[in-house]
Structure formats: C-alpha cells, structure tokens
N, C-alpha and C positions, 0 to 999 in steps of 0.2 A: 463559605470560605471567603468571605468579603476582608479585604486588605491595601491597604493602602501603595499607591501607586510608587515602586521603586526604582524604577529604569537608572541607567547608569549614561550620562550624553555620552557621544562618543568619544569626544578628546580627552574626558576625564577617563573613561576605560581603558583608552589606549596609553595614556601614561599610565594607570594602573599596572595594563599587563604588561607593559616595559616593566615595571617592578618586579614583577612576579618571574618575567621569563630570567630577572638576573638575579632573584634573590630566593626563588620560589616558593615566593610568598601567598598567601591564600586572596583573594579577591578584598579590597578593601568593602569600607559602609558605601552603599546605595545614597544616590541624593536621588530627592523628593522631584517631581515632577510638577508643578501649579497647577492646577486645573482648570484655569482659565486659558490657558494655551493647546487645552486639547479640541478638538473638535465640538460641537453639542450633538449630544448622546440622538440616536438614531437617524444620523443621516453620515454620507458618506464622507463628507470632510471638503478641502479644500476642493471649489472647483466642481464639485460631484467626483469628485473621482473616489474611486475605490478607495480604500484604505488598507495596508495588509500589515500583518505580523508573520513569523517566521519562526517556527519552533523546532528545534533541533537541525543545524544548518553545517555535517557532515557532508556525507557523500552526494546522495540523492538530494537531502535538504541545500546545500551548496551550490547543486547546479539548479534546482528551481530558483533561488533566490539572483543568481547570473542571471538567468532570464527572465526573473523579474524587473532587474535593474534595466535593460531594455527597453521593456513595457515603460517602466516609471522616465525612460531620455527622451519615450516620445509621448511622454502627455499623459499617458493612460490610468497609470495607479500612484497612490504614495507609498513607502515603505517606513513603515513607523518604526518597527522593532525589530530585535533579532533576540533570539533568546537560544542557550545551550547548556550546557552542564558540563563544559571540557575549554575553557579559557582560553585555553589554546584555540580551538574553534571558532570561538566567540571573536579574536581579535580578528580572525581571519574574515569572519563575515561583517565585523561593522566595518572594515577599512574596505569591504565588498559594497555594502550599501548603501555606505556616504554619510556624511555625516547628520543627515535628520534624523537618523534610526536611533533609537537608545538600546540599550543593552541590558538585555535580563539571565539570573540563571536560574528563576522558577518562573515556570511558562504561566502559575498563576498569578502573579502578577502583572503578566501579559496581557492576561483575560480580563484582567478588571479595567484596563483601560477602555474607556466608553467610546474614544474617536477610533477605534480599529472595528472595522467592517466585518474582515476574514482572515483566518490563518491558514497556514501551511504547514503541516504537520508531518516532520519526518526523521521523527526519531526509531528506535528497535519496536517492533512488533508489538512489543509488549505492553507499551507506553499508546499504543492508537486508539483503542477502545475508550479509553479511559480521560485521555484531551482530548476525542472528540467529544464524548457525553457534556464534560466541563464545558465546552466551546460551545457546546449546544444552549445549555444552561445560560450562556451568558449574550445569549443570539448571535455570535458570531457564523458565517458559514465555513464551510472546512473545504479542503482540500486535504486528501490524507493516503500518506502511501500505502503501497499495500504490501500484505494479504491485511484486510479489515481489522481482523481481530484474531486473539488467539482460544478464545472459545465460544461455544456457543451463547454462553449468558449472555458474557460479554457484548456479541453481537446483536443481539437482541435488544437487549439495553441502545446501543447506541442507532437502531432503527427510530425505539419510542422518542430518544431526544429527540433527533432533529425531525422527527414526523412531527413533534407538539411543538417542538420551535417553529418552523415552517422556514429551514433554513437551505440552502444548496449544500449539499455535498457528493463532490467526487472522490473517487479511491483510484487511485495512482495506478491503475493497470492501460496504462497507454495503448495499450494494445491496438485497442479497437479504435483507436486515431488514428490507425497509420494510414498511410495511402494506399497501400498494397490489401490493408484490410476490408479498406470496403470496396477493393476490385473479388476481394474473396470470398465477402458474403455476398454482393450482389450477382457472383458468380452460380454460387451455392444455390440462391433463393428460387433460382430461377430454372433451378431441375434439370443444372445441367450433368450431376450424376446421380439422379434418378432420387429414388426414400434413401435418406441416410439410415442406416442399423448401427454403426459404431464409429466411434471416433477413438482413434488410440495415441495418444497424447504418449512420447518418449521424452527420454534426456537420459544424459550421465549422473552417475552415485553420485552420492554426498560424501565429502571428505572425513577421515580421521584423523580427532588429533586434541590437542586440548592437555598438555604435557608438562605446563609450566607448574611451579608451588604456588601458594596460596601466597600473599606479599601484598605490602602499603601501597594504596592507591597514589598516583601521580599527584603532584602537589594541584596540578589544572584541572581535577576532576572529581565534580561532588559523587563518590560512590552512592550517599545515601538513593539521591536524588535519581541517579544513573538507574537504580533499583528500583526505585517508586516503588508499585503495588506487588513488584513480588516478593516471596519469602528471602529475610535477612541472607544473607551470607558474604565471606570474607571475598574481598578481591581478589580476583586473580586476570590475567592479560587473555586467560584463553573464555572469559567471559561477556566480554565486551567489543570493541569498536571493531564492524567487518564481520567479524568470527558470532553474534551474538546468533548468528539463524542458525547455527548447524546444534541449539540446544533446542530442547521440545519445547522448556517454560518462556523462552523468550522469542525463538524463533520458529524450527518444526521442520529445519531442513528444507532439502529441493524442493518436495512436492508445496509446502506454503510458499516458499520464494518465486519462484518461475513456474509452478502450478497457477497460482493465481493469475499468471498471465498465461498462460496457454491453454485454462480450462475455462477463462475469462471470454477467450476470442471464441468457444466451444459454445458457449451457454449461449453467445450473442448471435454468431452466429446459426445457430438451431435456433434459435427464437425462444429458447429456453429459460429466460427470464421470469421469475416468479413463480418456476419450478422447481422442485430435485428428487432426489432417487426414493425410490422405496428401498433400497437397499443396497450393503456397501459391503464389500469383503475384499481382505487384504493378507499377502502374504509378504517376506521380504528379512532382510538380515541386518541387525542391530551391531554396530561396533563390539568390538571384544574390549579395547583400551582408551585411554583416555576419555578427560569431561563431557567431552561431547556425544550424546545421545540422540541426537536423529537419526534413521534409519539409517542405511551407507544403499542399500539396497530396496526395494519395496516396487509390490504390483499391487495396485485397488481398481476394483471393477463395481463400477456406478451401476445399478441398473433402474432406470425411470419407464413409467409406465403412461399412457393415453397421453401422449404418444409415447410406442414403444421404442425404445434405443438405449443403447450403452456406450456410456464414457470409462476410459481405461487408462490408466494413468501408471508407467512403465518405466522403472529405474533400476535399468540400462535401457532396455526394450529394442526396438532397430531402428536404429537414425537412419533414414533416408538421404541417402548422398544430395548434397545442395548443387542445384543447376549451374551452367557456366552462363553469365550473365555478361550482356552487351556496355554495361554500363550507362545505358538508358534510362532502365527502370526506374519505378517514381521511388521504392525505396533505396534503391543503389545495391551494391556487392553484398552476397550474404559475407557477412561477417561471425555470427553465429548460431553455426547451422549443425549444434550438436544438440540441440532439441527443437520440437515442435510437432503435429501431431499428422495424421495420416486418418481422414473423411473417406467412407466406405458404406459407397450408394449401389441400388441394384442395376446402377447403369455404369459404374463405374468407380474411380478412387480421384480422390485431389489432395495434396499435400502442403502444408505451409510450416518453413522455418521460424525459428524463432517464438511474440507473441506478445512482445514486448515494446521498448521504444523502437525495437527492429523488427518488423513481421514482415515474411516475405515470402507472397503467394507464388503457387507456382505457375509457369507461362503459361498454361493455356486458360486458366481464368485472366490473366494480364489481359491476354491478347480477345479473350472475346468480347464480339461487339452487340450489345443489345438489339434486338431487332423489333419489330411491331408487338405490341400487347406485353412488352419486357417488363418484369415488376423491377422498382427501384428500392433503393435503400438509404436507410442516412447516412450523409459521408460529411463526418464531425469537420469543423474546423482547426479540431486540435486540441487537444485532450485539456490545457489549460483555458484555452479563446472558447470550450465547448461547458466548462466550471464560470466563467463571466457570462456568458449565456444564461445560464441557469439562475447566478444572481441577478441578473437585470431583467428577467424575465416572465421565471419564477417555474418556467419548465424541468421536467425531469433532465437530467444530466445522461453522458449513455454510460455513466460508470457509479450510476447513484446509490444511496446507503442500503438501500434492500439487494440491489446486485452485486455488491462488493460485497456483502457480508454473506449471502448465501454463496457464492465463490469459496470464501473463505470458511465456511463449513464444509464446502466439500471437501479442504485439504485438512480441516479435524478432524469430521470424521473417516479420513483415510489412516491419519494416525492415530487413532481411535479403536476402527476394525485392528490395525497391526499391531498394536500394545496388548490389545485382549486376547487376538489369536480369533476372535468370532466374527462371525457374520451380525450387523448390525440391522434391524429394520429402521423406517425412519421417518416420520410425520409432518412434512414438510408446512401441512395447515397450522400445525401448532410447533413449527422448527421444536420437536422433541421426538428420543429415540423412544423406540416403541419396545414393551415387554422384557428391559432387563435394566432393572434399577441399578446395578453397578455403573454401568455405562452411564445410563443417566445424570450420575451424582457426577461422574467425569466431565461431563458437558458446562463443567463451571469449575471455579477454583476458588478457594479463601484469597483477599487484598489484603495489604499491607495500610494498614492506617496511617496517614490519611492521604494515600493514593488511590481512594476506591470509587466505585461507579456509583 
C-alpha cells in the first residue's frame, strides 16, 4: 500500500474546515508534502527526538495527544501529524498540536511518512488490530488503546508484526501505571493474603439502546473510512462515536471495555502473563431491543491451571462499597468505584476499585510497609514515560503486544463462551480453541478490502 505523501499543513486545513463548518462541504485536494523536508528515514528526526503521529484524535486519542503537546513544550517529542476521519475532530486536534502537524484523513498515508518514529493509535476497537499490523509493517512502534483486538486472529497477527518488526508496543490499559497499583501488587506479591484461588472482577450492565433510523452520514465524516475492515452497512448515529463498544463487531461491551483494564491489573498482578485458561464458560442476558448487541448482563469464569486459580468476570456481580479516603492517597478519591475486582487468598481478601487511569487499592495494602527479605515489584513511570522506555531501550513494556492481546482474548472468548451458550476449552500454546470447530472458525472474521491484516 505504498502512496504518496498527502498531509494537509495546518493553515491550509484550517481554512479548509472553516469551509466546510459553513458550507458543509467535503475536505478539499491534499497538497504534497517535499520530501526533503522530512526527516531521513530511520532515525528520530530533529534533535533525536522522538517523532509521533496521532491516529484517531477523539476522546482517549485527544487527551493522549494534550499530553503529548506537553511532552513536545518541554523538548522531548515532535508531533508530526494528526490524522481522523470526522473533520470536525480533525480541526480540533491540529489547532491542539500546533502548527508543525499536518493533517491527514487516511492514517495510511500517515505511515508512509519515513520521519515519524511512532503512533498513537486510538481509534474504535475495531480499527487496532489492523493499524497496528500496518504500523508494524512500516517500523513504526505503537502505542494503541485497548482492548488489543477484537478477535483472536486478529490478535495474533499483530503479535507476529511487531515481534518481526522488533518494534515497542504498548496497549492502553493504564492500569498497571497507577500508583496505587503497584502498592497492590507489591502488596499481593508478597503473601500478604495467603495463595490466591479467585479473583472476581465486577461492574455494572451494559447499556440498551441503538434506536435511531438508518440516515446520511455527516458531511465531516468519511463513513467509508470510519468502517474500514468491517462488513458494509448504512450509517446510522447509534453506530459510531462513544456508543461504538456496546456492538460485538466493533466493540464487545463492558467486559472488552473496562474488562481489559480490570482483568489487565488480574493477569499482572498474579504474574499471569504469558498464561490463560484452559477453559471459559459464560452465562448472561442479551438486549431484547435495539442495534446494540453486547450482552446487557454476563458472568464468565476463567479457569487456568499450574497454577491453579479462577478469574470471574461479573456483570452486575457485588460492587464492594469504595473506602472513605483522607485525600492523601497517591491516587486520590475513588471516583469510580462501580467496578473493580475482589482477590481471594487462603489468608484473607483484598479489594481494588476501579483498573484503569483510576485504580485504587484498598488501605491496608496502602499502608503496609515492606519489612526485611520484602520482594519488590516494578513500579512503571507511567504508562506513556514506560512505551519511551521501551523505545529507547528496546525492553519489554508492562502492557506489551503478547499481554494486551491475550487480555483481550479473554474478554472474546467470554463473548464467545456467551453467544454459543458452551463451555469453551482453550490452548493457550497455540491461542487456539480446542475440539469444536464452530467456535474456532468464530475466533476470526472476514475484512473488508482493503482494510485487512
């Protein structure tokens, strides 16, 4: 997919979308980039510094790219590009980035520029598997939010990329950056409630709803594009921005959205990295109405062997009332403390809210204090400052492509066991279900050409 370089400067896009916000008119022609003005190919550009681009710059892509602009006032990064598929967006993150950035509405012709180092990848769900492999392809390293992917091919695939690339990549489950998280593994680690047997991960349903008619896409919004690799269909507003996770094809509901961060701080903390179940079974209750088909309801029980224990993953299940906090704490006020999971040792229980950019242990792992012979743990410097690590170093990340993507298998195949109604087995040496070829053939999906892996 080699194409020529079209970025948009920014003052020319931004008159542009003055055009379009008062005429609603479609994005004008792209000008050309020179190519002697980019960096030379394999190094990091001005300065050594990093180089970044920026794909899909809503909500989560938004406030990454904020905090890049940070990075980039005091010296650290450049920000080359921003790229989006919704105009509207777009204006909002180049007048965010400044004016070096150019502006793109196909992130591949983001990748083709040779002076960008790494992206940021945070568009729908359904769009990760498939820029990350691309990114990989083109050596860039990733940064990409989560849940990984939304199947298991999928995820597979984008292990091989970037393992042949020999790129950094993190997945967006912050989690395990928080401060409060590594007072809660290093809590854990060190036996102070005895062998864990289970871990029961809650939260609240998944909403219903998805009510609108089928209708023309926004004048600021490439539908095609917005679709990529999945199968055609007509616009509708209950398909897209926000609302896109509560469908299976694009999202998967709670347990992919905030599964992935509370089963993320589960695996890490058990040390359960480069493990998973031998088996998965789920029950739970599907919408009566409207587009959206996430589950509303759903319980799946992980069970992994050598070592033996169970992960439970419980939508409603029993929130655990959140502590009343001094305002000390290093993560501050529980803010959201309608999920997170309950740790169940033979000496005891420990509870953490949240699992996310908020995780928040409970007091008495806060307050304990290591003593002689204490084992310690890694305590990231921050889920982004811990992805520059990675690339300047060439270390594993703690949220890197084999962990984010088996995470993200466990919340398929929870939707997986609950769509069948069966008990799945599961072969985590070859991430393939074991003895029921329906299922299997499930564990991937047909792409839409030419958005495919």
């Amino acid at each position: 997919m080699t194409r020529k370089h079209q970025g948009v400067p920014r003052r020319t896009f931004l008159q542009r979308a003055g055009s379009i916000a008062a005429a609603g008119a479609a994005l004008g022609a792209p000008q050309w980039i020179p190519s002697g003005a980019l960096a030379a190919a394999g190094r990091p550009g001005a300065n050594e510094k990093l180089t970044v681009g920026f794909i899909g710059v809503g909500g989560m892509g938004g406030g990454h790219l904020k905090g890049m602009v940070g990075r980039m006032k005091q010296g650290l990064v450049n920000i080359a590009a921003v790229c989006d598929i919704d105009d509207k967006r777009l204006e909002n993150a180049s007048r965010t980035a400044g004016p070096q950035a150019d502006c793109y509405r196909d992130y591949r012709e983001l990748l083709d520029r040779k002076d960008i180092d790494a992206v940021v990848i945070a568009t729908p769900d359904h769009w990760h598997a498939v820029q990350t492999v691309h990114a990989a392809e083109r050596g860039k390293h990733v940064y990409v939010e989560k849940p990984a992917c939304c199947t298991v091919e999928e995820g597979k695939a984008m292990i091989e990329a970037a393992h042949k690339a020999k790129i950094a990549v993190q997945v967006g489950s912050q989690g395990r950056s928080q401060p409060e998280a590594y007072l809660a593994h290093r809590y854990l680690v060190n036996g102070n409630i005895g062998k864990i047997s289970q871990v029961d991960c809650f939260h609240y349903p998944s909403p219903v709803g998805g009510f609108n008619p089928d209708g023309d896409a926004p004048p600021e919004l490439d539908w095609d594009l917005w679709l990529g690799p999945l199968r055609w269909r007509p616009f509708n507003r209950g398909y897209c921005h926000g609302v896109f996770r509560w469908l299976m094809e694009s999202g998967g509901g709670q347990i992919r959205d905030r599964g992935a961060h509370v089963m993320s701080c589960a695996m890490w903390w058990m040390g359960a990295d480069g493990t998973g179940p031998v088996e998965v079974e789920a029950t739970g209750e599907a919408p009566k109405r409207g587009l959206w088909d996430s589950a509303v309801t759903i319980s799946v029980k992980y069970t992994f062997k050598n070592p033996d224990w169970v992960l439970t993953w419980n939508q409603p299940g029993e929130p655990v009332p959140p502590e009343e906090r001094t305002g000390k704490e290093p993560g501050g006020a529980i803010s959201r403390p309608g999920y997170g999971a309950v740790y169940r040792g033979d000496k005891g229980t420990f509870v953490h809210w949240g699992g996310d950019g908020g995780t928040w242990a409970e007091r008495k792992a806060r307050e304990w204090q290591p003593g002689p012979g204490a084992v310690d743990v890694y305590r990231s410097p921050g889920h982004m400052e811990d992805w520059f690590e990675g690339i300047k170093t060439g270390k594993r990340t703690i949220m890197n492509v084999d962990a984010g993507v088996d995470v993200a298998i466990l919340t398929v195949l929870g939707n997986l066991a609950f769509r069948l109604g069966r008990k799945l087995r599961w072969d985590h040496s070859k991430r393939e279900i074991v003895g029921d070829e329906q299922a299997q053939r499930l564990a991937g999906r047909p792409q839409r050409y030419p958005y495919t892996l």
